[in-house]
N, C-alpha and C positions, 0 to 999 in steps of 0.2 A: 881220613876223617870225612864223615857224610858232609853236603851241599846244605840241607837243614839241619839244624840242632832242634831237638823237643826237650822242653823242662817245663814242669809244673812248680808253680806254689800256690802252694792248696789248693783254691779251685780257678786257678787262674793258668790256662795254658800261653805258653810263650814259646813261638815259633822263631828262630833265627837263621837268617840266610847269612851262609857262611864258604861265601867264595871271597872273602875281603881282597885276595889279589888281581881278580876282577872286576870288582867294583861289584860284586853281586849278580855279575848277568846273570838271569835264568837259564838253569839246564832242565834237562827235562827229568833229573831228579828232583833237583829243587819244586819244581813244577807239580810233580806226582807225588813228592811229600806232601806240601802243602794243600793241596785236593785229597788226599787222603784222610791227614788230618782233620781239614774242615768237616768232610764228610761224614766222618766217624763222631763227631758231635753233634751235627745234626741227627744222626739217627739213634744216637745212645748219647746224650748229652750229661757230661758230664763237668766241665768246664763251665762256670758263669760267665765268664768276657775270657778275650783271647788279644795276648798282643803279640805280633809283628814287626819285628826288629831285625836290625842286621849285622855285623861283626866288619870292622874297617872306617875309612873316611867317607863311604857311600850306603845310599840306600838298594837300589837297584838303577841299575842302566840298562835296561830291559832286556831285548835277546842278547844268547851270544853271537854275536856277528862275524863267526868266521866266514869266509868267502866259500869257502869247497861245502862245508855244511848246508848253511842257509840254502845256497844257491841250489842245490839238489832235494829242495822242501819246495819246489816250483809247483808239482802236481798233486801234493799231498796236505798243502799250507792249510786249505778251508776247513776241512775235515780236522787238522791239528787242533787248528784254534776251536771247534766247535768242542774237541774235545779234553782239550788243555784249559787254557787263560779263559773263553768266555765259560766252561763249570768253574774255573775257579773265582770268577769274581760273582757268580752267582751265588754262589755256595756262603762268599763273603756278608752280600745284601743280604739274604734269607736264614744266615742262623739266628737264632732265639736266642742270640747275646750278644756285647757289644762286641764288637772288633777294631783296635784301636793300633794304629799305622804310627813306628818312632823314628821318623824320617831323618837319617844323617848323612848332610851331604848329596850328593846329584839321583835326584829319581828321575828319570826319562823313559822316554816311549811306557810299553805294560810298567814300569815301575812306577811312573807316575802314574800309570792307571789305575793300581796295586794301592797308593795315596788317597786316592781319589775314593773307592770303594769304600774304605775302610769307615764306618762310623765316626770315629774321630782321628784325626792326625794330627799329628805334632810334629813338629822340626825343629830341627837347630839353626841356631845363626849362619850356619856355613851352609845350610840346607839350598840346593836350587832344583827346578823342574824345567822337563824340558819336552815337547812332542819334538823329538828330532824324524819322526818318520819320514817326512818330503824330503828332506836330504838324500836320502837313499831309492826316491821313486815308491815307498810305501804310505799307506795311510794309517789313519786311527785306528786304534784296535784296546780291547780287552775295556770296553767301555768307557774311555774317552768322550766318544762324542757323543754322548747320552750326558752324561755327569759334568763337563765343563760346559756345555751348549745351555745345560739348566742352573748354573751356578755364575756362569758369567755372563750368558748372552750368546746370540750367534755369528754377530760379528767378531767379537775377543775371541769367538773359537776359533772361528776363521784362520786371523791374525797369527794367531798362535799354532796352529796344523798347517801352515804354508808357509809361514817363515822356520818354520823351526826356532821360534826364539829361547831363550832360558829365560827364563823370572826367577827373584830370589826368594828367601824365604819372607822377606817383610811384602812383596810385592803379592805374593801367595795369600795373606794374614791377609791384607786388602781386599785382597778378590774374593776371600770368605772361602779360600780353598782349605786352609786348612782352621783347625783351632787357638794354636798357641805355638809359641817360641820361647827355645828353652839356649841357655848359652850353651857352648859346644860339650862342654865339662859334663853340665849336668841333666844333659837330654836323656840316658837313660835312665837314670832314678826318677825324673819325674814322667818316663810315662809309664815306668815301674808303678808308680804311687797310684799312678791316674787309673791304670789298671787293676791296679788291687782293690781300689776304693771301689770300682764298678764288678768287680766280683763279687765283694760283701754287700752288692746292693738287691731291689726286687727284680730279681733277675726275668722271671714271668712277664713285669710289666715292662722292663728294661727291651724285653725281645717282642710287644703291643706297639711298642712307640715307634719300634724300628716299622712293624707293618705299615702303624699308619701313618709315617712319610712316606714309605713307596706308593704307597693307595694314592694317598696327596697328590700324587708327581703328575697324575693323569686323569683324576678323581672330576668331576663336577662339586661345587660346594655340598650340594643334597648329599650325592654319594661319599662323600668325605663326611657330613656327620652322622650319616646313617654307619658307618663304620667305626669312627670314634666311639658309637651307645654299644655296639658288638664288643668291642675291648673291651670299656671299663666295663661292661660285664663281667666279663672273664676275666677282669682283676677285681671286682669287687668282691669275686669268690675264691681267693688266694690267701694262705694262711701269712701272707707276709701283709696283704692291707689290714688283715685281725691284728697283726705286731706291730706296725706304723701305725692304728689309730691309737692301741695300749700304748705305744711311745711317747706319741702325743700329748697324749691325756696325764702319764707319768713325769712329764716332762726330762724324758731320759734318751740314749741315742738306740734309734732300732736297731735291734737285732738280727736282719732277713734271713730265710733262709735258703731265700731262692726258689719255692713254692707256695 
C-alpha cells in the first residue's frame, strides 16, 4: 500500500500519510507524493482547501532516521532539501487555498515543520511537537526557523531548537502555534468539518488573504496597505462577492463558488 493515500470529497483534497507503524516518518515517496500533489493544484487548481492528515497514533516524526541511509545523504543533504521539504512547504504557503494540518500525536523535526506551514492546524489532546534536531548534531529545517522565530519570538525558538524540548498540545494552543484542540476521538471529523466548510467557502478570496499575511511578514505598513487595495480588488471582481452581498441582502447562507 502507497506511503500517501489521496481522496477527494468534492472539492476538498485529502492527503494522508500512511506509514502508521512508523509514526509517519517521511520517505521520499511520501515526500514526492505530497509535492506532486500540491503542485498539480497549483497549476490546474482544482481543489478549494486541502487537508493533511495521517493514519496511527502520530502525525509525522520527521526523517526516517535509519543510520546506513541518512548517513550516506552527507553530500547530497542541501540539494535534497532544496528540492524535497523546502518545495514542499512552499508549494504549502503559496497555494490559492487553505491548507489545513490534523495533528495526531508527535509531530517533530519537518513534521512539526509540516504543522507549522500549514494555514491552520489542529491537534488532539495527545497531540506534542518537538525540534528534536540538536539531539542528533542537526538543525532547523523545512521552515522552522522562519515560522516559530515569527510566531513565538527568538528566544522561545532558541529554547526550543537546542534543547530539543517537546510542548504539548495545550502548550502549542498558548503559543498561537496551532488553532484548536479537538479530543483524541474526534480530531478527525472535526478537521474533516473544518475542511469542508473552507471548501465551500470564497475560495479566490480565501487564497488573497493567505497572500496578504505572507506580504505582512516583511511588508512595511504602507506596503501592506497598498497590497490589501490590490486584493480586495480582485475580490471585489469575483462572482462569489456578487453571491455574498445577494446573501446578505437575502438574508440566506452563500452559496460560493469558488470564483
Amino acid at each position: 500500500m502507497s506511503d500517501l493515500l489521496t481522496e477527494w470529497q468534492d472539492n476538498l483534497l485529502i492527503l494522508t500519510l500512511n506509514r502508521a507503524d512508523k509514526l509517519n516518518a517521511l520517505t521520499e515517496e511520501m515526500r514526492e507524493g505530497l509535492i506532486s500533489a500540491l503542485a498539480e493544484q497549483k497549476d490546474e487548481p482544482k481543489a478549494r482547501a486541502i487537508l493533511i492528515r495521517a493514519e496511527g497514533r502520530g502525525f509525522c516524526v520527521g526523517a526516517d532516521l535509519q543510520p546506513d541511509k541518512i548517513l550516506a545523504r552527507r553530500d547530497t543533504i542541501q540539494q535534497e532539501m532544496e528540492d524535497g521539504i523546502n518545495k514542499l512547504v512552499s508549494l504549502m504557503r503559496s497555494l490559492p487555498m487553505p491548507v489545513i494540518a490534523a495533528v495526531n500525536g508527535p509531530a517533530a523535526g519537518a513534521g512539526f515543520s509540516l504543522a507549522l506551514a500549514a494555514d491552520i492546524a489542529i491537534a488532539n489532546e495527545s497531540a506534542n511537537f518537538s525540534l528534536a534536531f540538536a539531539r542528533i548534531g542537526l538543525v532547523m529545517d523545512g521552515g522552522a526557523s522562519f515560522f516559530l522565530s515569527r510566531a513565538i519570538g527568538a528566544a522561545r525558538t532558541r529554547a526550543l531548537a537546542m534543547l530539543g524540548k517537546s510542548i504539548s498540545a495545550s502548550e502549542a494552543l498558548d503559543m498561537r502555534l496551532i488553532y484548536s484542540i479537538s479530543e483524541d476521538a474526534s480530531l478527525q471529523d472535526d478537521a474533516l468539518a473544518l475542511a469542508l466548510k473552507l471548501s465551500k467557502g470564497p475560495t479566490v478570496a480565501l487564497g488573497l488573504i493567505k497572500s496578504e499575511i505572507e506580504m505582512a511578514q516583511t511588508a512595511t505598513l504602507e506596503e501592506a496597505l497598498a497590497f490589501e487595495a490590490i486584493c480586495q480588488g480582485k475580490a471585489f471582481k469575483t462572482d462569489d462577492f456578487e453571491e455574498g452581498i445577494g446573501a446578505f441582502q437575502e438574508r440566506r447562507s452563500a452559496a460560493f463558488k469558488g470564483q
